[in-house]
N, C-alpha and C positions, 0 to 999 in steps of 0.2 A: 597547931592543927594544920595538917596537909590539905591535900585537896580530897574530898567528898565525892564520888561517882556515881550516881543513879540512874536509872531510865523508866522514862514514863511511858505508858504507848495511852490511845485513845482510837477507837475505829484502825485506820491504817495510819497513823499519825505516830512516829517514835519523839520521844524528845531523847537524846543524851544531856545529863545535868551536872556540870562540873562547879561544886560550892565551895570557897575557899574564905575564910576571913577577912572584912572591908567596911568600904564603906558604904554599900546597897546599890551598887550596880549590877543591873541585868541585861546582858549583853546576849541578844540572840541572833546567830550566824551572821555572827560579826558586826552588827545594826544594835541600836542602841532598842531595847523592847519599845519604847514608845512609837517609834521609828517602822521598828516590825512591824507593830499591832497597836493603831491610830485609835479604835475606836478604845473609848473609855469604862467600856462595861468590861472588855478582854484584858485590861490591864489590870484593874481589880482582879480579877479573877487570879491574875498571876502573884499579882503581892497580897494575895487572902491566908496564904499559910503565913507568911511571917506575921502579918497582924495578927492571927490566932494566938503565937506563940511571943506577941511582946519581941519578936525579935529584927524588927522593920529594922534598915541601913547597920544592919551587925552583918552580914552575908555579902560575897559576890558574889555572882552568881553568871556563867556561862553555858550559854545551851546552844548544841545541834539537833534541830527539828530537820525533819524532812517527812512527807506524804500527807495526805488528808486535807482538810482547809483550815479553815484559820482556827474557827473553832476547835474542832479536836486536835489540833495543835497544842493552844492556848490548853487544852485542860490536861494533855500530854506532860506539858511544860509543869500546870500544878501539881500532877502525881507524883513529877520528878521532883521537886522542889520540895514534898512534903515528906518523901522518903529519904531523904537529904536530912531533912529537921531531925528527920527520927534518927537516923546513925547516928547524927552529932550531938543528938538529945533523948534519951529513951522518955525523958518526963514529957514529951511533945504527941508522944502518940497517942494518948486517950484524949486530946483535944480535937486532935484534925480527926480522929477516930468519929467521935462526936456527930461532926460538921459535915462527913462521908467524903475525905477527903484521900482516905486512904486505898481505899476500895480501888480495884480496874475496873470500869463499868463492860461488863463485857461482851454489850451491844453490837452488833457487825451490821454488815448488807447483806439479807439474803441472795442465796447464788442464785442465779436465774438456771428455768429449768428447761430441760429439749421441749419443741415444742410447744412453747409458748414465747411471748415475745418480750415478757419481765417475769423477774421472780413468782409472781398469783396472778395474774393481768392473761388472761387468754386471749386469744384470736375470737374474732365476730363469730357469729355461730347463726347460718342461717337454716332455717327451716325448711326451704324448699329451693 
């Protein structure tokens, strides 16, 4: 197996996902993930596709994230890692299918509009 190439986005967040055969390393923009992403609920969330699919420390796994926060980073990072499974596994995709892991959520920021000073949020409006 070569290397594997996907991309995940989330809001404005890309990951690029480079997965190659290992030992379960995930190494993001050069920082080891835990490293990257301290808190403990975002690290699950990144090793959720290999638990799904039985295939924890069988992948390496390297990613360039850039834009968004940590969050839609981190679930950037999961779409890419979960389209990754599927390449190298087509029996992976009705699990992470499942679990809604496949999906782009295709959630944005609404643009803000003239004349107001956010997105729906107007200006005071007085009476007299």
């Amino acid at each position: 197996m070569e290397v594997v190439n996907t991309l995940g986005r989330r809001k404005t967040a890309v990951a690029r996902v480079y997965m190659t055969k290992g030992k379960g390393n995930v190494t993001v923009n050069k920082k080891d993930y835990k490293v990257a992403f301290p808190i403990d609920v975002l690290q699950a969330k990144i090793l959720q596709p290999f638990q799904l699919t039985d295939t924890v420390n069988k992948y390496d796994v390297t990613v360039n994230v850039s834009g968004g926060g940590i969050n839609g980073q981190v679930e950037a990072i999961r779409l890419g890692i979960s389209r990754a499974l599927v390449k190298e596994n087509e029996e992976n995709k009705p699990l992470l299918k499942e679990e809604g892991l496949m999906t782009r959520d295709p959630r944005m920021v609404e643009r803000k509009k003239p004349g107001q000073p956010k997105a729906r949020k107007k200006f005071q409006f007085s009476k007299r």
